[in-house]
N, C-alpha and C positions, 0 to 999 in steps of 0.2 A: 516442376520447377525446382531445381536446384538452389540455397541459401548460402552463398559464398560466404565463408567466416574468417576474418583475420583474427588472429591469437594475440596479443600482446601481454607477456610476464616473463621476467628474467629471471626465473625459473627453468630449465633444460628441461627438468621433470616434467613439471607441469606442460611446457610447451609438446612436446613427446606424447604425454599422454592422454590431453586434451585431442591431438590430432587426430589419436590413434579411435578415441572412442566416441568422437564427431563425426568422422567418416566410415563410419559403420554403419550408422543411419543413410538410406538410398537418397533421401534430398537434402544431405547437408557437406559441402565441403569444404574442409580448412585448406584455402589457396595458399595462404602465406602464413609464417609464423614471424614474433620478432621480440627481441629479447626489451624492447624499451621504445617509447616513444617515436624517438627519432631515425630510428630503424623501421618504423613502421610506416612513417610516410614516406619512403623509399618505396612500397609496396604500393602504398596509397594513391601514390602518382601513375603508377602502370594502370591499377583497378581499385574501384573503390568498392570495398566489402558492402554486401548486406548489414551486417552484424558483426560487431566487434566483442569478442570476450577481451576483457581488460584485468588487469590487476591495478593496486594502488600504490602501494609500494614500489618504485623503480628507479633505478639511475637514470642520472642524467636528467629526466623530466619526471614529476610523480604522474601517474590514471590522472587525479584529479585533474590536473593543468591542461594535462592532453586533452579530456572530456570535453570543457571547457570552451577551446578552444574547437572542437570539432562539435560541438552544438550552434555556434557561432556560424562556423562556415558553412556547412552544411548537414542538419541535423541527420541524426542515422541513427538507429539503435547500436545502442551500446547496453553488454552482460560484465555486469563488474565480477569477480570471478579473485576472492580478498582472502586472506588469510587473518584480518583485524580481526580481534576478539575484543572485549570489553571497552577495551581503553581507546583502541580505535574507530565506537561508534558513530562518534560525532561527522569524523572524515568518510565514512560509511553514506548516512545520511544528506551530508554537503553534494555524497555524488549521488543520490537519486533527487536532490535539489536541484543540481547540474543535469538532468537530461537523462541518467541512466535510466534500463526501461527494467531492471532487474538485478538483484544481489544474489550470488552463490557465497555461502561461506565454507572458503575450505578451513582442514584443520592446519597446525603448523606444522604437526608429525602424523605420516600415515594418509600424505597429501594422495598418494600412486590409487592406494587401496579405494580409498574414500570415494574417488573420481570415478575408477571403475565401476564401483556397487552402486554407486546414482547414476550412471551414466542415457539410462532411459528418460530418465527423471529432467538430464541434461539435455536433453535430443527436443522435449516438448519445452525446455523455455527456449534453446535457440528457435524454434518453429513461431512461437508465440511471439519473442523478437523480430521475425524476419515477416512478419503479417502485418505489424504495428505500426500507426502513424506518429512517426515521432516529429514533435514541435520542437523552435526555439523557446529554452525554458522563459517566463515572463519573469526578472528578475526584481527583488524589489529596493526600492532605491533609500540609499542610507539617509541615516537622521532622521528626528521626528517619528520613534517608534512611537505608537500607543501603547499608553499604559493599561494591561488586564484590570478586565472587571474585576474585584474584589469578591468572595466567593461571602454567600450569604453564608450564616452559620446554622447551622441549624440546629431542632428540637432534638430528646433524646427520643429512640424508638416508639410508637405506639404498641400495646400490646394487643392488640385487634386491629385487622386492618377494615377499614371505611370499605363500604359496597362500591363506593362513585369518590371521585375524584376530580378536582378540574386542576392539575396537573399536567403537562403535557409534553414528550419526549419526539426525538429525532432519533432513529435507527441509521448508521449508513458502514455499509460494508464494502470491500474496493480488495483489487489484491493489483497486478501488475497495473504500473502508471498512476498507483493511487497516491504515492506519498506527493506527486507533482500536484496531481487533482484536489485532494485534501488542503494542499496548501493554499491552492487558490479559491478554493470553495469558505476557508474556514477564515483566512486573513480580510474577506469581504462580509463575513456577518457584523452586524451590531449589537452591542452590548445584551441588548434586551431579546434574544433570538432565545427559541427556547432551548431546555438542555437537549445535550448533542452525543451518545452514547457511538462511539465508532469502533468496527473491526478491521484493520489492516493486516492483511497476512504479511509480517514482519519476523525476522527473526528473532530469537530472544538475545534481550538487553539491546538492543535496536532500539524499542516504543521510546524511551524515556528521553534519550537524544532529540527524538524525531520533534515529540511533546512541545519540550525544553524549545525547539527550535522556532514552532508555530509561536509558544506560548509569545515569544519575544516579540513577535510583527503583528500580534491578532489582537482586537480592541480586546474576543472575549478569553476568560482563562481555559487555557489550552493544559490539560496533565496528562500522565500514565496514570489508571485507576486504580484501586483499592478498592479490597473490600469496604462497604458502607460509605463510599462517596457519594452523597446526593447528587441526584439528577436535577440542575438547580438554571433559570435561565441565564444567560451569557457565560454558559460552561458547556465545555467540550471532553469528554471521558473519554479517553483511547486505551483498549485494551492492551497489558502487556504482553508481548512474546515468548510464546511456550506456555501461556493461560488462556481458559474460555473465559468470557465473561457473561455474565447473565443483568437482569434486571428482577429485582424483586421489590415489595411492598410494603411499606414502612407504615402503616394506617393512611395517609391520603398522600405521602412521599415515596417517591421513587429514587430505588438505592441501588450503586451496583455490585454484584456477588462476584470476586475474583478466584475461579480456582484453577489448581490441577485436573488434567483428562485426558482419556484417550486422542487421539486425533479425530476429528469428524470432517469426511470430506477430505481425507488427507491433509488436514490443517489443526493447527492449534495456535492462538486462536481461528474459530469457526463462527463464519457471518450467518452459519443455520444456526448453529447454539445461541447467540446473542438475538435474530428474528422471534426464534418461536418462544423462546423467554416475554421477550414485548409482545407478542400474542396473546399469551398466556395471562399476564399482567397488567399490560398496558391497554389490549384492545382498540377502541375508537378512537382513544385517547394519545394516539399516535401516527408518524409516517416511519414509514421503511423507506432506504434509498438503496439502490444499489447501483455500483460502479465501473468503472473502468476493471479488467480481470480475466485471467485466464481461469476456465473452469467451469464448475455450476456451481459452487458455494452461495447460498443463501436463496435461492429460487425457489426450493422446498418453502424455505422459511419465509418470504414474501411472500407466497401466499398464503399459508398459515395466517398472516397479517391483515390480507385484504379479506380472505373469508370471515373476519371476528368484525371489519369495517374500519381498519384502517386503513388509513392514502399512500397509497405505496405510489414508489418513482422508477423510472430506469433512465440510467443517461443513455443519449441519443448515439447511435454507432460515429457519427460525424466526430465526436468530441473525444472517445475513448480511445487510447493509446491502442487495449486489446478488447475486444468489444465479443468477450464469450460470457461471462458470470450476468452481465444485462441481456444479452441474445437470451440464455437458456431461460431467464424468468421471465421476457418476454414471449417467447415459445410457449410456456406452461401457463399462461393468462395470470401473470403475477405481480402485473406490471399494472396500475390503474391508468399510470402518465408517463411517457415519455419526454425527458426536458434533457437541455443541452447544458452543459457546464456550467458555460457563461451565465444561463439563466437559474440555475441552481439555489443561488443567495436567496434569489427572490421569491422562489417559493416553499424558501424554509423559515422567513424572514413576514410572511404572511401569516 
């Protein structure tokens, strides 16, 4: 089965070399290109693409507006495909709040080369797009935000840590469709949920945006972690972009370890390095979730998690945009429970 792809960026280059290294792959073709929006539903009307690479910056109409609107009418994957760097993360973010099922970040110089040498790399998320069930985003309706839990403070370090603990964390790792999935999972806890340690494969300087965004609508506090941030309840830790994070043990507290690493899994951060940390540390004293995601990242590590006896979850294929990173630790007996989205709250919330 062939994945029909329409281009949109008003970029020649980009347009050109997007096609050129699209149609290399045997099941993927770029029917149409178009330099903006409005040239694209000219295309749109003929046929309607599987998968849309997009950019954000455009005349005439910016990605984001078009998205928007084409999640409205009729949802479809969309590959936002951005040259934003720092400053533009926020608008990054807006659009996988908007519907988008995936981020490429190109560079601003060095666009030609860059696209080439990923170009495989590009081949498995249009595939991973053109698989996905994509929803209309559930938007959430202004006014009346809640205010963040207030973060307890805590003690200074122990120097020995305690044998046992009644302490108790949430593991949950997600890579494509998760920033949607996360939002809706994390804007429906209450206050008193316990702490909520997360890995999104996000790019770096992404998390903080993303954080910032949740933190605004979610009763509990939603940040980017640090080192020695307690795992604290009605808090939520999202690793940043281009770090692993880990979990470690404070005498009967749990903290989290931000550093520099290799990639594991092809990822930095990696939902196996944050698992087998809470294996390691957390034990029964914990759940594993895993998510929506192209891949195997964290399967290894959920079960690491159920073999020490803790509750590990996998969302249900019905609910996940791409349903490979819950498949694979389903596969490997890694999974204790299968739950669907919607029911997610409710048994982290127990």
């Amino acid at each position: 089965m062939t994945i029909n792809v329409l281009v949109v960026d008003d970029s020649a280059v980009v347009r050109q070399v997007l096609q050129a290294i699209l149609n290399e792959a045997r099941d993927i073709q770029v029917y149409a290109v178009a330099s903006d929006p409005l040239f694209a539903r000219l295309h749109m009307e003929k046929q309607w693409p599987d998968v849309i690479v997009l950019d954000i910056e455009m005349p005439r109409m910016d990605g984001l507006t078009f998205l928007r609107q084409i999640m409205q009418e009729r949802p479809t994957p969309v590959v936002i495909c951005s040259s934003l760097a720092e400053s533009g993360a926020e608008l990054t973010v807006q659009a996988l709040a908007a519907g988008a099922v995936d981020v490429v970040t190109k560079p601003k110089l060095g666009v030609k080369g860059f696209l080439e040498d990923t170009k495989r790399e590009f081949w498995q998320i249009i595939r991973a797009a053109g698989s996905s069930h994509v929803r209309r985003p559930k938007s959430i309706p202004p006014g009346n935000v809640p205010v963040s839990a207030a973060p307890v403070a805590g003690r200074p370090a122990d120097l020995v840590n305690l044998a046992q603990t009644t302490d108790y964390l949430v593991a949950i790792g997600t890579s494509t469709g998760g920033t949607q999935a996360l939002e809706q999972l994390l804007t429906q806890l209450p206050g008193t949920c316990p702490g909520i340690m997360v890995v999104q494969h996000m790019p770096e300087k992404f998390t903080a945006a993303f954080a910032e965004r949740i933190n605004k609508v979610a009763v509990i506090e939603v940040k980017e972690a640090e080192t020695g941030d307690r795992v604290l309840p009605g808090r939520a830790l999202i690793a940043p972009g281009g770090y692993h994070m880990e979990v470690e043990r404070s005498g009967a507290q749990f903290v989290a370890k931000v550093f520099r690493g290799p990639a594991v899994n092809r990822h930095c951060p990696s939902v196996d390095v944050l698992f087998r940390s809470v294996a390691k540390h957390a034990g029964r004293n914990a759940t594993g979730i895993i998510m929506t995601g192209m891949g195997d990242d964290g399967a290894r590590g959920l079960l690491e998690m159920k073999n020490v006896g803790a509750r590990t979850i996998a969302q249900d294929e019905a609910s996940c945009v791409v349903f490979g990173m819950p498949k694979e630790a389903i596969n490997l007996g890694a999974a204790g429970e299968i739950v669907s989205l919607e029911n997610m709250h409710r048994m982290i919330s127990r």
